[in-house]
N, C-alpha and C positions, 0 to 999 in steps of 0.2 A: 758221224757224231755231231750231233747241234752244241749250240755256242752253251746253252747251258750245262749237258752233261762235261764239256771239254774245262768250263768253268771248274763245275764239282771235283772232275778227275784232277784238275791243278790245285787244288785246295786238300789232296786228299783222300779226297770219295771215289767211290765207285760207281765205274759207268755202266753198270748190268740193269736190266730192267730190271730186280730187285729194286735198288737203291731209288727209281722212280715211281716206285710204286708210294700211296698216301697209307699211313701209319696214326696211331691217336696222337704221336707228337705232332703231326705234321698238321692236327687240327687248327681251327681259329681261337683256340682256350686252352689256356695252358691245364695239364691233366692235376688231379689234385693230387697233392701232399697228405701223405697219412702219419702219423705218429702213433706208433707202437704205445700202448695203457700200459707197460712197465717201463717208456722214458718217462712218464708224465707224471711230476710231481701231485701230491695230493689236496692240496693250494688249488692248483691248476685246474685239475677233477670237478674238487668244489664249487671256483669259480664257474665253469659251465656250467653245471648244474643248480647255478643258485637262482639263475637268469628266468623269468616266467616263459616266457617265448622259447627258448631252447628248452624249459621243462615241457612246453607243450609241443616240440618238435620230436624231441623223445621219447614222450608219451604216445605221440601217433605214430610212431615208427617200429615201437615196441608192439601195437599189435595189426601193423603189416607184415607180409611176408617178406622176405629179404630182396630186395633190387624191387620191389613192388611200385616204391614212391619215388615219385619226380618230385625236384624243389619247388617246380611251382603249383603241386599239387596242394602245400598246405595252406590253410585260411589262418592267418595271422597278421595281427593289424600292423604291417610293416612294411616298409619300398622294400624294390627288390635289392635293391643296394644293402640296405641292412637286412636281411633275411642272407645275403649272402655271407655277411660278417657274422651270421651266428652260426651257418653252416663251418667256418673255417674254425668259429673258437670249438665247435664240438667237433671238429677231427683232430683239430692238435692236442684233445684233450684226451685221444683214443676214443670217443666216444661212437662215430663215424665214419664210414667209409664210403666214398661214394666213387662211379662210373660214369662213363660218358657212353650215351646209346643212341647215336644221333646226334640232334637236337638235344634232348633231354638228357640229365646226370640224374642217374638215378643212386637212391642210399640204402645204406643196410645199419641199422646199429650193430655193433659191436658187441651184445651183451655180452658172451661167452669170457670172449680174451678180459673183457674190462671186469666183471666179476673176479677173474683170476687175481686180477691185481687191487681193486679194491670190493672185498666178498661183500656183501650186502647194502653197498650203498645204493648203485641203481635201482635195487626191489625197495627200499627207504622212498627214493624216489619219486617212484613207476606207484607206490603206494597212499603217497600224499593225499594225495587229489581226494581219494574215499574220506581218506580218514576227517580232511577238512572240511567236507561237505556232514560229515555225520555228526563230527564235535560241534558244528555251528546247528546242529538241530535239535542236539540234547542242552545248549547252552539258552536256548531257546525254549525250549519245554519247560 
């Protein structure tokens, strides 16, 4: 038995090559936190969605395939420090869910479960973008 599993076994743990084997906890990043779209107040919802940069990380996400995009797939004018704080407000808001593959955390939106809990906001959303490009052309005509 080496010093370390004889450690582990006095702490508790187990000394089977299981328990040495590496795990996503046992990554260099802690695994994210998801929050369920029926804790998440509709405050909350809003707030992320009111944001231009998380409108437009939702918008690109909505027509990826699910687990398709990596975080640092999107082009958005922000550090990655902040890109990372807008991934975290759009999981706690259900909006979110993301994996580790690697290197790389890849995302999925959420539509389904979040629809469930707030029906037509996302497609409000996911809709904008047209609608403000067309209003600005007829305001203009």
């Amino acid at each position: 038995m080496t010093a370390q599993s004889r450690e582990s076994t006095a702490r508790g743990g187990r000394s089977t090559a299981e328990s040495r084997q590496p795990t996503a906890a046992a990554s260099h990043r802690t695994p994210p936190v998801h929050t369920p779209p029926g804790d998440v107040p509709l405050e909350a919802a809003l707030l992320a969605l009111a944001d231009p940069v998380r409108q437009t990380l939702v918008r690109e996400l909505a027509g990826a395939a699910d687990w398709e995009r990596a975080c640092g797939s999107f082009d958005v004018p922000v550090t990655k420090a902040t890109l990372s704080r807008h991934f975290a407000v759009l999981r706690e808001a259900g909006l979110l869910e993301q994996r580790d593959a690697g290197p790389k955390r890849l995302n999925r939106l959420r539509r389904a479960e979040f629809d469930e809990c707030f029906p037509g906001l996302l497609a409000l959303v996911l809709r904008t973008e047209g609608t403000e490009n067309t209003e600005g052309t007829e305001n203009k005509a």
